[in-house]
MARLUMDO-757374 format. One record per atom (N, C-alpha, C): residue number from 1; residue in one letter; atom name; y, x negated, z. Coordinates in nm, 2 decimals, always signed. Layout:
N
resi_resn_name_north_east_up
NUM_A_CA_Y_X_Z $
...
This chain:
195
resi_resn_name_north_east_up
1_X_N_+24.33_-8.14_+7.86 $
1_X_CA_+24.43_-8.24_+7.92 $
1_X_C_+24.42_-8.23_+8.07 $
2_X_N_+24.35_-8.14_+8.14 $
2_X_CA_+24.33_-8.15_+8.27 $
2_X_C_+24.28_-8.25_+8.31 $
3_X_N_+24.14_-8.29_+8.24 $
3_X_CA_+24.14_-8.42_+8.32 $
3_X_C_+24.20_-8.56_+8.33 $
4_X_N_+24.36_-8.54_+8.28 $
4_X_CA_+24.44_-8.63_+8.29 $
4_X_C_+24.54_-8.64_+8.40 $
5_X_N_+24.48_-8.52_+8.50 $
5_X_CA_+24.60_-8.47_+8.62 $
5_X_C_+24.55_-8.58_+8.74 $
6_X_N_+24.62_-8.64_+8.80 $
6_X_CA_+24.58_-8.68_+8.93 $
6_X_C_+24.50_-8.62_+9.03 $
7_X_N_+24.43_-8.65_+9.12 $
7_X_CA_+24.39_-8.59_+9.19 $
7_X_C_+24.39_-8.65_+9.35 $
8_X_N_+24.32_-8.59_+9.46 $
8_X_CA_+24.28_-8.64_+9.62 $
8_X_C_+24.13_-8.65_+9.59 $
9_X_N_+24.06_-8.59_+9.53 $
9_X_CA_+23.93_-8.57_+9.55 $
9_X_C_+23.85_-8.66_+9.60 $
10_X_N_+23.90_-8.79_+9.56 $
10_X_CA_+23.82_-8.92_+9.58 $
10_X_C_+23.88_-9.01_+9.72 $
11_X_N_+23.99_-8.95_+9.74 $
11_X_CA_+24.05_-9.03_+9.83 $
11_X_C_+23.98_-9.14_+9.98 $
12_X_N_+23.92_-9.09_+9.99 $
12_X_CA_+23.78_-9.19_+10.11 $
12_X_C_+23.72_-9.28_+9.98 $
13_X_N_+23.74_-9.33_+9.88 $
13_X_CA_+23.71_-9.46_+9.78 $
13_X_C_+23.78_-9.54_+9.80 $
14_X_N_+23.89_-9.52_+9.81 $
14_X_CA_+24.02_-9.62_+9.86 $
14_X_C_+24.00_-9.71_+9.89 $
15_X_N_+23.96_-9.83_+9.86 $
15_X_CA_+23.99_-9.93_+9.97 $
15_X_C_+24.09_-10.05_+9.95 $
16_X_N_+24.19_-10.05_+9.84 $
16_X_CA_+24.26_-10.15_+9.83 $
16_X_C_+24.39_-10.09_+9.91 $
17_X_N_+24.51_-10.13_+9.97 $
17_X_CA_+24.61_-10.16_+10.04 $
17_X_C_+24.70_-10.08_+9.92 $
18_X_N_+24.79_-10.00_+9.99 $
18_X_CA_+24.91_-9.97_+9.86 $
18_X_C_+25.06_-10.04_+9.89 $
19_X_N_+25.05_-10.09_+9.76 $
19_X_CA_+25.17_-10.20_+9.79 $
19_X_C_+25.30_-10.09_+9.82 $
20_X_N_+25.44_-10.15_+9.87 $
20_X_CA_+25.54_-10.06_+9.88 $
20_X_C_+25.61_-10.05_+9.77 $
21_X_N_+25.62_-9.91_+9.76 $
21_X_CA_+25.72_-9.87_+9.63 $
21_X_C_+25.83_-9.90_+9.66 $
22_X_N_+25.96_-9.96_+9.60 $
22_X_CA_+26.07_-9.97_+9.68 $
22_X_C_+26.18_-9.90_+9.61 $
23_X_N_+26.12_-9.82_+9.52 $
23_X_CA_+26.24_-9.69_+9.50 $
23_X_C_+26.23_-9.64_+9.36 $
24_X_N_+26.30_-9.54_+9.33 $
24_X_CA_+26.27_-9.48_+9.20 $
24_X_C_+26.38_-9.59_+9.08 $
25_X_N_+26.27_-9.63_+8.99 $
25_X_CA_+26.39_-9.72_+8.89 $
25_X_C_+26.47_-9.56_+8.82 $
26_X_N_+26.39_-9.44_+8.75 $
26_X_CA_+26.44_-9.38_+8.69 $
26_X_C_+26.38_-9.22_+8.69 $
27_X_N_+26.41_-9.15_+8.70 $
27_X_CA_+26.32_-8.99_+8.66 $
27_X_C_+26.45_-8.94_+8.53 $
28_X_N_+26.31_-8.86_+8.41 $
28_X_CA_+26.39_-8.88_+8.32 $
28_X_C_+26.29_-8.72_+8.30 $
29_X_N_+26.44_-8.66_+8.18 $
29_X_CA_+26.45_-8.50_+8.16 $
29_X_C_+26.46_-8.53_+8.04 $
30_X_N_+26.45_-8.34_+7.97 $
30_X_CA_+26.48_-8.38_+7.82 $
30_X_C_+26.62_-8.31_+7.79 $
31_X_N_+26.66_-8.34_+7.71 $
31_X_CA_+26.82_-8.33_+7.68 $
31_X_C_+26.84_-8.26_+7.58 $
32_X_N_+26.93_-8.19_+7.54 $
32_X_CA_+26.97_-8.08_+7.44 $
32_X_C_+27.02_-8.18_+7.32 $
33_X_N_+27.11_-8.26_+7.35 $
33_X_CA_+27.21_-8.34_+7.29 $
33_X_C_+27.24_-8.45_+7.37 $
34_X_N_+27.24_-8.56_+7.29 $
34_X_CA_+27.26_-8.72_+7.37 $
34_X_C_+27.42_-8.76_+7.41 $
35_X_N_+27.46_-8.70_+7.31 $
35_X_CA_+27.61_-8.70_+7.34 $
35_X_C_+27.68_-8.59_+7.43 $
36_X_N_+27.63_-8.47_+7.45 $
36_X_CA_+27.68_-8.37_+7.52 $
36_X_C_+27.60_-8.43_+7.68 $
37_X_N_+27.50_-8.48_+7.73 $
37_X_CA_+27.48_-8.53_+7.80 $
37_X_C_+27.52_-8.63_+7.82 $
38_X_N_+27.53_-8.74_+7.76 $
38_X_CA_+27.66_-8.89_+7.78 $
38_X_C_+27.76_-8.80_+7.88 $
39_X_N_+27.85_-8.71_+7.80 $
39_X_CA_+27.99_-8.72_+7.87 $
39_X_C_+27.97_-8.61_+7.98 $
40_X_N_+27.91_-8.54_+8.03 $
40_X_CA_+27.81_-8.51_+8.12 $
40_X_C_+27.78_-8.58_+8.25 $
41_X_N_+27.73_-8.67_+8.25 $
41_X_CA_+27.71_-8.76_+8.34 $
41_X_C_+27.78_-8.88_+8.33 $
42_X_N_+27.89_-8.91_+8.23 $
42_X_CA_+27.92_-9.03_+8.26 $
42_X_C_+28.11_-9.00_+8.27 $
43_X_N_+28.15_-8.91_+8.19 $
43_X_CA_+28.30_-8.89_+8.18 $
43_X_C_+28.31_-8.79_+8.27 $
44_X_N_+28.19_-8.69_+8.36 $
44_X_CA_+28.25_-8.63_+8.45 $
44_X_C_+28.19_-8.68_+8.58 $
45_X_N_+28.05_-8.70_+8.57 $
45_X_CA_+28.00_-8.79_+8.68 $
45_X_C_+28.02_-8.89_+8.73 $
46_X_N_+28.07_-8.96_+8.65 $
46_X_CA_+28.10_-9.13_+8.64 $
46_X_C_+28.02_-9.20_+8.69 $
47_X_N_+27.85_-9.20_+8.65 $
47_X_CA_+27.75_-9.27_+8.61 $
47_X_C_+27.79_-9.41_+8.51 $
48_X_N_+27.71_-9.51_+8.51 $
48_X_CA_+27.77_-9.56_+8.41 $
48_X_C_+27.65_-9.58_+8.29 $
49_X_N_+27.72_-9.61_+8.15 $
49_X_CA_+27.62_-9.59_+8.06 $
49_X_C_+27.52_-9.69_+8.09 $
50_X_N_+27.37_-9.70_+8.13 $
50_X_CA_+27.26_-9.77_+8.14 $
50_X_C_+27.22_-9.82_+8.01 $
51_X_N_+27.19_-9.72_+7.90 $
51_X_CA_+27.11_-9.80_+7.76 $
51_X_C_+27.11_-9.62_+7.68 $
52_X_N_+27.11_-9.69_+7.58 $
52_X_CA_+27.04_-9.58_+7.48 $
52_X_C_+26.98_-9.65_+7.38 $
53_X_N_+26.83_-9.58_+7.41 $
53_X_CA_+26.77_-9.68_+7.31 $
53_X_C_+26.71_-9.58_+7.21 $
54_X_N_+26.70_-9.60_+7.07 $
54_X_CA_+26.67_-9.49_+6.96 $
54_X_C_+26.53_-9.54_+6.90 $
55_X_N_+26.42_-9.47_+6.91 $
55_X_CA_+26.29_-9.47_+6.85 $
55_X_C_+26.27_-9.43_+6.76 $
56_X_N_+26.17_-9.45_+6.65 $
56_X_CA_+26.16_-9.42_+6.53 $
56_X_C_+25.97_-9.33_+6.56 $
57_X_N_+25.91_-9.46_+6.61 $
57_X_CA_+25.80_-9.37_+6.72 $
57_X_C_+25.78_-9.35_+6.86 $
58_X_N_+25.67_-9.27_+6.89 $
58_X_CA_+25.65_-9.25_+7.03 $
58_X_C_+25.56_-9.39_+7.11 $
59_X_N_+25.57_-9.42_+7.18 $
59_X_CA_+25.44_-9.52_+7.30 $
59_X_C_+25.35_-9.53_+7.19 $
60_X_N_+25.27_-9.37_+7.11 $
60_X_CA_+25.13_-9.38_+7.11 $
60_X_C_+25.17_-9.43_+6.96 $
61_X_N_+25.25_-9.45_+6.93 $
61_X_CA_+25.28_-9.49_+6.76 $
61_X_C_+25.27_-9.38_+6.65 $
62_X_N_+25.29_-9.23_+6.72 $
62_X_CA_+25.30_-9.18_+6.59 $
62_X_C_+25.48_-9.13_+6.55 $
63_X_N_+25.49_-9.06_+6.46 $
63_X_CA_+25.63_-9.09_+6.41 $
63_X_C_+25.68_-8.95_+6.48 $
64_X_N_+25.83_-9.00_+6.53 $
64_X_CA_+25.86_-8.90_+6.67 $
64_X_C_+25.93_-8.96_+6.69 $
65_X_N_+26.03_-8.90_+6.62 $
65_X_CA_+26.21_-9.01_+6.66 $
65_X_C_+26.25_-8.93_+6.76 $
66_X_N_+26.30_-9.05_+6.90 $
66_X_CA_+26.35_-8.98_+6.99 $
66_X_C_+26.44_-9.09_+7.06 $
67_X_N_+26.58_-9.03_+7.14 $
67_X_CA_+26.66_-9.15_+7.21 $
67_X_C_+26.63_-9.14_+7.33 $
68_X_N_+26.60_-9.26_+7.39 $
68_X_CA_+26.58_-9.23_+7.58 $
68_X_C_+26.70_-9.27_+7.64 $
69_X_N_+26.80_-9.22_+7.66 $
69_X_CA_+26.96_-9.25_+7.78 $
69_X_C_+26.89_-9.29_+7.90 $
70_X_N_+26.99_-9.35_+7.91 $
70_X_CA_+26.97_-9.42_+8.12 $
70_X_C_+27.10_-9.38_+8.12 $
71_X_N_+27.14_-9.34_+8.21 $
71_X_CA_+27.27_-9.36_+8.33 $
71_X_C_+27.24_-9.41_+8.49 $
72_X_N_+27.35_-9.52_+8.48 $
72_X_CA_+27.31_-9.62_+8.61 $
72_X_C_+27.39_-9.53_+8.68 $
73_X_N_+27.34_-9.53_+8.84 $
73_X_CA_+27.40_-9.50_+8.98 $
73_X_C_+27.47_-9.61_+9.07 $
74_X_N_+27.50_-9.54_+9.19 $
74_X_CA_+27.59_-9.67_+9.22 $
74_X_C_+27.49_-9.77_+9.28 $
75_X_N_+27.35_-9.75_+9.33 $
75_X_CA_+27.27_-9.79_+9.40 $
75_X_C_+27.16_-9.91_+9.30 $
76_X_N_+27.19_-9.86_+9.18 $
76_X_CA_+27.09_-9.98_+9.07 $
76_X_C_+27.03_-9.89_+8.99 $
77_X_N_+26.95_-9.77_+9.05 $
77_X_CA_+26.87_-9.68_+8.99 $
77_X_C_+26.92_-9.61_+8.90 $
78_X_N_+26.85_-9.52_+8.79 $
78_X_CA_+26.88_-9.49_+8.69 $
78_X_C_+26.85_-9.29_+8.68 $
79_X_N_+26.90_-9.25_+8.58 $
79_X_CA_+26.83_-9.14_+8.54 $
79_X_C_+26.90_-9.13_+8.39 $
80_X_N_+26.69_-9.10_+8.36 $
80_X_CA_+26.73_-9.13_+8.21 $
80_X_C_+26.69_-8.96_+8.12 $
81_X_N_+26.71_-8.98_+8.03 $
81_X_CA_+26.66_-8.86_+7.93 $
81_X_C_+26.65_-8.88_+7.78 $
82_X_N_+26.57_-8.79_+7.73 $
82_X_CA_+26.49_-8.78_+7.60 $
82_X_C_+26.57_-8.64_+7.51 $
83_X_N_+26.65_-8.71_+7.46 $
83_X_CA_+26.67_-8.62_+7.32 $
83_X_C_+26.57_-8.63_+7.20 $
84_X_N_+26.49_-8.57_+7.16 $
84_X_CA_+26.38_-8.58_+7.10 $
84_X_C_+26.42_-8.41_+6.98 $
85_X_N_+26.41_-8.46_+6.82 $
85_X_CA_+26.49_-8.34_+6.78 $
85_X_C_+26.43_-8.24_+6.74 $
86_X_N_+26.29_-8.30_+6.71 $
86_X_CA_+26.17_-8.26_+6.63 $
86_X_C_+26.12_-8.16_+6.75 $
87_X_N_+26.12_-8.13_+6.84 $
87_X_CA_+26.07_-8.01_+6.91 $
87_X_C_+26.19_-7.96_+7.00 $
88_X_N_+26.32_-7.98_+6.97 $
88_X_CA_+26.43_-7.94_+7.06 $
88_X_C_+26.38_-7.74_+7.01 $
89_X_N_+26.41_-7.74_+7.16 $
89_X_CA_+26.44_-7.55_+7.10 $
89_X_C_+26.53_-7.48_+7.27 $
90_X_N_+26.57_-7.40_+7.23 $
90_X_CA_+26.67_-7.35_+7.35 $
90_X_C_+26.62_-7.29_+7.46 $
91_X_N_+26.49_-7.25_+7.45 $
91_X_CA_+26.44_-7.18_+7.58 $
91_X_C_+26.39_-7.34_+7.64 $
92_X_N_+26.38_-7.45_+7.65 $
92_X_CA_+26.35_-7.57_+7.69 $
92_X_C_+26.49_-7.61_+7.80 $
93_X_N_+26.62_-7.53_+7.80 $
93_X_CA_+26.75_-7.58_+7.85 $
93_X_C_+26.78_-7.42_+7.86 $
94_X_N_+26.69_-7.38_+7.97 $
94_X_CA_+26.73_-7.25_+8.01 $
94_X_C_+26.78_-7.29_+8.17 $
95_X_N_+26.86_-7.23_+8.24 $
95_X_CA_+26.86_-7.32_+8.44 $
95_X_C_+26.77_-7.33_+8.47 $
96_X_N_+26.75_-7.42_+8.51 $
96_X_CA_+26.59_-7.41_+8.61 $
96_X_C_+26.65_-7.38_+8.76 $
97_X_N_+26.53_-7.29_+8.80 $
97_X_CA_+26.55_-7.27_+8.97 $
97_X_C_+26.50_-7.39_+9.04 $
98_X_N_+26.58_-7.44_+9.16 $
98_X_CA_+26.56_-7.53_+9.18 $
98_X_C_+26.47_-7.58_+9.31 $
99_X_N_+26.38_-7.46_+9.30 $
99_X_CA_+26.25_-7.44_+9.40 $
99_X_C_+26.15_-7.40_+9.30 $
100_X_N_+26.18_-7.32_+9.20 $
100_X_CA_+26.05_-7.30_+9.13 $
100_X_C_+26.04_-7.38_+9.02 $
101_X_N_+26.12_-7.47_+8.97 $
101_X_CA_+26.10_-7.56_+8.89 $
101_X_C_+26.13_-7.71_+8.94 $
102_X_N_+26.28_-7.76_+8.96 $
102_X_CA_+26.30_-7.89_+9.02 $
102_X_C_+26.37_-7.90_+9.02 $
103_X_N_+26.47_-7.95_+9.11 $
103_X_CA_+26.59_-8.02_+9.10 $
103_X_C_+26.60_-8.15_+9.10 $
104_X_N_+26.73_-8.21_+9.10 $
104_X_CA_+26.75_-8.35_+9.21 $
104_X_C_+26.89_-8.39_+9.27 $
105_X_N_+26.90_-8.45_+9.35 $
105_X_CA_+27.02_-8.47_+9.43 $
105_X_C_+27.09_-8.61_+9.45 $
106_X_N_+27.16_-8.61_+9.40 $
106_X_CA_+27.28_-8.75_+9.41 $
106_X_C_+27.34_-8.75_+9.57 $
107_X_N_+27.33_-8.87_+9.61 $
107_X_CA_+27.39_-8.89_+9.75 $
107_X_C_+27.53_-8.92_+9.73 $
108_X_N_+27.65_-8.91_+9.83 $
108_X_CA_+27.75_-8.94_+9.81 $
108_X_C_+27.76_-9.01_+9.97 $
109_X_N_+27.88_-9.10_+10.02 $
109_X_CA_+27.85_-9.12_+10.13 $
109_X_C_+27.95_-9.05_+10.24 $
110_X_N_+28.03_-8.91_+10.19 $
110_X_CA_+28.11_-8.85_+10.29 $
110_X_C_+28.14_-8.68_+10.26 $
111_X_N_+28.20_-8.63_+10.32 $
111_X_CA_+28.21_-8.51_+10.28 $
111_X_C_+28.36_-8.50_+10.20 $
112_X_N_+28.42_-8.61_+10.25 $
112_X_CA_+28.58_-8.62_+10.16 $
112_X_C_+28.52_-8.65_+10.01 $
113_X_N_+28.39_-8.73_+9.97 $
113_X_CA_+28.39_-8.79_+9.84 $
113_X_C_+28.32_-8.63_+9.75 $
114_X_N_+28.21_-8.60_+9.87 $
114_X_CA_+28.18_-8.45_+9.79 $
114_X_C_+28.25_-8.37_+9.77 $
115_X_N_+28.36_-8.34_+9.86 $
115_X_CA_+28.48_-8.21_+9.79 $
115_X_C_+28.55_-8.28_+9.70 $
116_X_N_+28.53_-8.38_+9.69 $
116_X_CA_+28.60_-8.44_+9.52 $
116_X_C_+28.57_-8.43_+9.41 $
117_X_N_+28.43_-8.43_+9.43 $
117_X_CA_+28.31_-8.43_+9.35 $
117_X_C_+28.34_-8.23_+9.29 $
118_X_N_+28.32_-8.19_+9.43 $
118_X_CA_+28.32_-8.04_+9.38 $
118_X_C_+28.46_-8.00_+9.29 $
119_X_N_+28.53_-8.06_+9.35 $
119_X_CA_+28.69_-8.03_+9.26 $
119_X_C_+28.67_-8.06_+9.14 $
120_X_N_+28.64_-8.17_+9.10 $
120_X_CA_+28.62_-8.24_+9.04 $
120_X_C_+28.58_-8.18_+8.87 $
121_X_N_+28.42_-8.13_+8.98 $
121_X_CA_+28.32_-8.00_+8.87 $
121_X_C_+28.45_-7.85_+8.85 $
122_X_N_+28.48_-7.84_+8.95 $
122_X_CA_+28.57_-7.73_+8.94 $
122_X_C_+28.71_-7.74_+8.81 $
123_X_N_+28.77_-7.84_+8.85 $
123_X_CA_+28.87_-7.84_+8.72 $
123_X_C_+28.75_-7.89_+8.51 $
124_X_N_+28.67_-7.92_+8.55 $
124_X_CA_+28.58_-7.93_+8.38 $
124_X_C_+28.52_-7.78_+8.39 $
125_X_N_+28.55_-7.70_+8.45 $
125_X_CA_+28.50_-7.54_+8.46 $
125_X_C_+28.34_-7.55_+8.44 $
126_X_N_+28.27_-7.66_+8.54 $
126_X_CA_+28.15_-7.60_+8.56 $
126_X_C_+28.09_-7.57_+8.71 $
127_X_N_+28.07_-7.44_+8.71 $
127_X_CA_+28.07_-7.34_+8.82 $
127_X_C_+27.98_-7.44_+8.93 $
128_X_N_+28.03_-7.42_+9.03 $
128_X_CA_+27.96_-7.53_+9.14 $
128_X_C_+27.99_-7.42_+9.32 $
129_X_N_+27.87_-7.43_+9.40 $
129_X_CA_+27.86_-7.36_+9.50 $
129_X_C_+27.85_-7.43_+9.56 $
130_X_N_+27.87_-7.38_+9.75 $
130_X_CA_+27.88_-7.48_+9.89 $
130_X_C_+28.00_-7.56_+9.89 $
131_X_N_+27.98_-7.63_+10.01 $
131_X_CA_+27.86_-7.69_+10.03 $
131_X_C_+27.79_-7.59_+10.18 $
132_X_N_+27.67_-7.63_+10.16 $
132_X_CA_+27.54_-7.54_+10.22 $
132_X_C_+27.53_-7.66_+10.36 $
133_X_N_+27.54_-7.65_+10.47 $
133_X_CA_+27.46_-7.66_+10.58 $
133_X_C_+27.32_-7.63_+10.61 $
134_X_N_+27.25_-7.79_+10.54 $
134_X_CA_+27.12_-7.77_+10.56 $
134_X_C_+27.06_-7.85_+10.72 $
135_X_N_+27.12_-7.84_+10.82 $
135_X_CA_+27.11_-7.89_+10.95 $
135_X_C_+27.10_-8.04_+10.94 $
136_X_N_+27.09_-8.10_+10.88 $
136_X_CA_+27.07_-8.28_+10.85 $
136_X_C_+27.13_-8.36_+10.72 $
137_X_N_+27.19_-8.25_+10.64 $
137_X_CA_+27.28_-8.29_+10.52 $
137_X_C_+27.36_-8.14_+10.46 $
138_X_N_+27.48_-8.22_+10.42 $
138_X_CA_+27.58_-8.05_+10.34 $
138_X_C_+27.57_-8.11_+10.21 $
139_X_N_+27.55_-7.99_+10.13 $
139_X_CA_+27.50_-7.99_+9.99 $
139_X_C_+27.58_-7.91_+9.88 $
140_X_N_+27.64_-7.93_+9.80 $
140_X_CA_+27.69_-7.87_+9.65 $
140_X_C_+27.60_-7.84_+9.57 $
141_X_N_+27.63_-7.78_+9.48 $
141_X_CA_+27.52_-7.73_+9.35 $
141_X_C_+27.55_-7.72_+9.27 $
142_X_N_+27.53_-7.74_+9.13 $
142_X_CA_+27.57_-7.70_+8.97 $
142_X_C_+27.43_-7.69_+8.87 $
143_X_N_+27.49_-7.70_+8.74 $
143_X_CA_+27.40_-7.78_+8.65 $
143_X_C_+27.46_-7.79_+8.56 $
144_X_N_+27.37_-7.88_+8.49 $
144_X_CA_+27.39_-7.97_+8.38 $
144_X_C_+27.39_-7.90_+8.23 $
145_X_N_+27.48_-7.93_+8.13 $
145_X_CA_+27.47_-7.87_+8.03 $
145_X_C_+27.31_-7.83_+7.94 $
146_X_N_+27.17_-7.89_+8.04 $
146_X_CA_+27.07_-7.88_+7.97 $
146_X_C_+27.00_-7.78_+8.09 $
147_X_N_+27.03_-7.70_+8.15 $
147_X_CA_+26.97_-7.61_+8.27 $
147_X_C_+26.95_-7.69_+8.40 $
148_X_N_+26.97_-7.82_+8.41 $
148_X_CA_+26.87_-7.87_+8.50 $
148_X_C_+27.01_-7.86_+8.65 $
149_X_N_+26.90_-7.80_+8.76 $
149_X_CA_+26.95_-7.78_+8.87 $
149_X_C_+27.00_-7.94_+8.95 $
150_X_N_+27.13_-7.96_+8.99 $
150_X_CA_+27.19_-8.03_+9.05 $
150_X_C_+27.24_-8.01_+9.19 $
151_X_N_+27.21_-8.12_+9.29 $
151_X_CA_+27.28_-8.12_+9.39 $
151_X_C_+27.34_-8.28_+9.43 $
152_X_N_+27.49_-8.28_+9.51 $
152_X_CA_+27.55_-8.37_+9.56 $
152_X_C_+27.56_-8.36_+9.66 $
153_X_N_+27.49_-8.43_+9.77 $
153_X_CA_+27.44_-8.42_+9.93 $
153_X_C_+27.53_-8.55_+9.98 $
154_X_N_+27.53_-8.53_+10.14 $
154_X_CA_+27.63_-8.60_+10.22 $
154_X_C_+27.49_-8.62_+10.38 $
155_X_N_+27.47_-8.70_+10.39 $
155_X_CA_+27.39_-8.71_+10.48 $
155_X_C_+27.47_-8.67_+10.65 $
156_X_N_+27.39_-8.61_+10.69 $
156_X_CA_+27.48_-8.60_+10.81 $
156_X_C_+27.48_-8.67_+10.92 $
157_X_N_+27.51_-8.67_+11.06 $
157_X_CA_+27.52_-8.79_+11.18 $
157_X_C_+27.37_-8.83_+11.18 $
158_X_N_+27.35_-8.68_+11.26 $
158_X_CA_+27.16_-8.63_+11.28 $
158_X_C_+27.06_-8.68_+11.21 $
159_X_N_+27.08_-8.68_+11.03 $
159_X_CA_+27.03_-8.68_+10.95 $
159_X_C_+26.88_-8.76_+10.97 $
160_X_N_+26.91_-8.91_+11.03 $
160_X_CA_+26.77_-9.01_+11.02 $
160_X_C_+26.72_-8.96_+11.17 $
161_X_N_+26.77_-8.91_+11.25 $
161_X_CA_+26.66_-8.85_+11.36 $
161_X_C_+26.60_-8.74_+11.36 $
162_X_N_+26.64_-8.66_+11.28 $
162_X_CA_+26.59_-8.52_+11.27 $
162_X_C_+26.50_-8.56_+11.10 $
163_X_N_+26.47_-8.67_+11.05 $
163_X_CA_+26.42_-8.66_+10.97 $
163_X_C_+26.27_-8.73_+11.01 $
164_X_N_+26.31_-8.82_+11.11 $
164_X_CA_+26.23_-8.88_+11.22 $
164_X_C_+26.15_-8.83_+11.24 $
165_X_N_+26.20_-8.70_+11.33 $
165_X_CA_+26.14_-8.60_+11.38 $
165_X_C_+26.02_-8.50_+11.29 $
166_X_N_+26.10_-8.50_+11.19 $
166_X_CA_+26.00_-8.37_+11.16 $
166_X_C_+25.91_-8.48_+11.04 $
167_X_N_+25.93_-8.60_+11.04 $
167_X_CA_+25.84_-8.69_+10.95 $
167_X_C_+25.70_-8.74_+11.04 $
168_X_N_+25.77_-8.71_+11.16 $
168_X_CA_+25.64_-8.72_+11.26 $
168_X_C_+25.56_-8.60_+11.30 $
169_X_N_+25.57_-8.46_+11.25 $
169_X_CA_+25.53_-8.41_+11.26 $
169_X_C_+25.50_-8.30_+11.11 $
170_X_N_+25.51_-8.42_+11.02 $
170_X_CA_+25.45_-8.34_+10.87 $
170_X_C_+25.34_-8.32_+10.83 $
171_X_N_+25.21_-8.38_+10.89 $
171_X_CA_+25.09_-8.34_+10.88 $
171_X_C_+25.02_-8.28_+10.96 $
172_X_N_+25.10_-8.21_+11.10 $
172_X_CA_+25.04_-8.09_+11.15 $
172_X_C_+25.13_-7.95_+11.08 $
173_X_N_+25.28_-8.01_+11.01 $
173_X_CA_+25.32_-7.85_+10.97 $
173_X_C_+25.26_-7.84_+10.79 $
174_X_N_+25.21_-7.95_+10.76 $
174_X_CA_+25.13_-7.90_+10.59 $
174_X_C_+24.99_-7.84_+10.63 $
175_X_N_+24.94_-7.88_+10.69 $
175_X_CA_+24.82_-7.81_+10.78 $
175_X_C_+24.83_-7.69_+10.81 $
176_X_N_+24.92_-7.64_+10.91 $
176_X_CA_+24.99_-7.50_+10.93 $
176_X_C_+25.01_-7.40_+10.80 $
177_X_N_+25.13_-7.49_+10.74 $
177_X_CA_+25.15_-7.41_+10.54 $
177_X_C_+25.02_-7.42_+10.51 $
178_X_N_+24.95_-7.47_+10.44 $
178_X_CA_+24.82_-7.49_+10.42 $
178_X_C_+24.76_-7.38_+10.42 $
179_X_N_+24.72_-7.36_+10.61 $
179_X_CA_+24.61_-7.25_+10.64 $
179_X_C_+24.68_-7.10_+10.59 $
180_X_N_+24.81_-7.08_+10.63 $
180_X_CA_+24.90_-7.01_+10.54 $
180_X_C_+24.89_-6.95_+10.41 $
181_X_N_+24.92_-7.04_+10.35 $
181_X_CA_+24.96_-7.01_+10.21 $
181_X_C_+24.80_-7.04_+10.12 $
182_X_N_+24.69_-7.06_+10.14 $
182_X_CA_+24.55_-7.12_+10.05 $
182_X_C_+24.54_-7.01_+10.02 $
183_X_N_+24.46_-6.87_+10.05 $
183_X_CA_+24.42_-6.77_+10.01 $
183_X_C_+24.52_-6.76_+9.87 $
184_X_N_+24.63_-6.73_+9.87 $
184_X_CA_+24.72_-6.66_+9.82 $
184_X_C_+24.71_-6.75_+9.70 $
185_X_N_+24.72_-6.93_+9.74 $
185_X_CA_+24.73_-7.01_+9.60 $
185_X_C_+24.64_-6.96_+9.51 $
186_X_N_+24.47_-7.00_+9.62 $
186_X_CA_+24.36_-6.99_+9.48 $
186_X_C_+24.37_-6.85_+9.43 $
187_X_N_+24.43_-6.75_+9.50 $
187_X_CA_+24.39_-6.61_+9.43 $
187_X_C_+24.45_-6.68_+9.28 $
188_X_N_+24.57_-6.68_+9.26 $
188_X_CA_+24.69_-6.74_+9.17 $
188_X_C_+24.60_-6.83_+9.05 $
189_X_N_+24.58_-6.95_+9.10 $
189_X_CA_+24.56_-7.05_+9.03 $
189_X_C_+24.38_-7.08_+9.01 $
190_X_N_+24.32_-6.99_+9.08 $
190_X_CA_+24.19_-6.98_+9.03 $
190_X_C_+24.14_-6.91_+8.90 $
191_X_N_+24.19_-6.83_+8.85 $
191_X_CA_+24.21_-6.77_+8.71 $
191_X_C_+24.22_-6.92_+8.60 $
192_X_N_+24.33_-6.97_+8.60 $
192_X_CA_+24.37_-7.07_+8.54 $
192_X_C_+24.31_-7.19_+8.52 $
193_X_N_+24.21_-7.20_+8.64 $
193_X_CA_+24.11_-7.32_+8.65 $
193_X_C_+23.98_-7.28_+8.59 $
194_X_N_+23.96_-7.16_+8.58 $
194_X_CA_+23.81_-7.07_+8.51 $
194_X_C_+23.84_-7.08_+8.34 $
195_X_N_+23.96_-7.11_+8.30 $
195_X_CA_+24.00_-7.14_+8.18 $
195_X_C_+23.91_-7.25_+8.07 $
């Protein structure tokens, strides 16, 4: 299945124009329970319900009943998930760390709506930290009844200059990490590719 991974290799082939993406419609997780996630993101988040749609098969057509949830944001975009029952198992909805696996982050537009937010998480008793001072946004934390790492960010004044800033200067500091961190990857991940 590796050679189904994307790659750079080719990148000097390129020659058509890349149209502009104009935003994420959806990123979608798998879910323990459709209904324990519903009131999750919609009776404490106040997402609204997007769709639930129930499959009998998968894309590829084989039989693989699974529901895919959307919950809409306030912005149009979505986040959806796969309750799928036939391979549900519990180490799949263990926390994820949210540097060594993934998070993601809901914007809010003030810090009055995120201490509400945090209250909020606080009276349904699910444990929530910060908010963190990341010099260009303050940030809360939780998660979701399926392990998945959560944050509610508040952009700060600074926020689009200092993002400016260092967006203008991202391809001399991946360069920098790069020369950095390479030894140490391939030691790592060269085993794995000899596979």
């Amino acid at each position: 299945m590796k050679e189904m991974l994307g790659t750079v290799d080719h990148i000097d082939n390129i020659k058509t124009a890349a149209p502009t993406i104009s935003g994420i419609h959806h990123s979608a997780f798998r879910c323990r329970d459709a209904a324990e996630t519903r009131k999750f993101y919609v009776d404490i988040l106040g997402l609204e319900d997007g769709a639930a749609l129930a499959f009998d098969k998968d894309p590829a057509g084989n039989d693989r009943p699974y529901m895919h949830l959307f919950f809409k944001m306030g912005d149009g975009n979505f986040l959806a998930f796969f309750d799928e029952p036939n391979s549900v198992k519990e180490d799949l909805f263990t926390m994820k760390d949210g540097i060594e696996d993934y998070h993601f982050a809901f914007e809010v537009a003030s810090m009055e709506e995120q201490a509400q937010f945090k209250t909020r998480l606080e009276e349904a008793k699910v444990p929530v930290f910060g908010p963190i001072d990341h010099e260009f946004c303050h940030s809360i934390y939780f998660f979701d009844p399926n392990g998945l790492a959560l944050e509610i960010t508040v952009r700060d004044e600074c926020h689009d200059r200092y993002m400016a800033e260092e967006g203008a200067e991202a391809r001399a500091a991946i360069a920098k990490w790069t020369a950095k961190t390479e030894a140490m990857k391939q030691a790592k991940l060269a085993p794995a590719a000899a596979e």
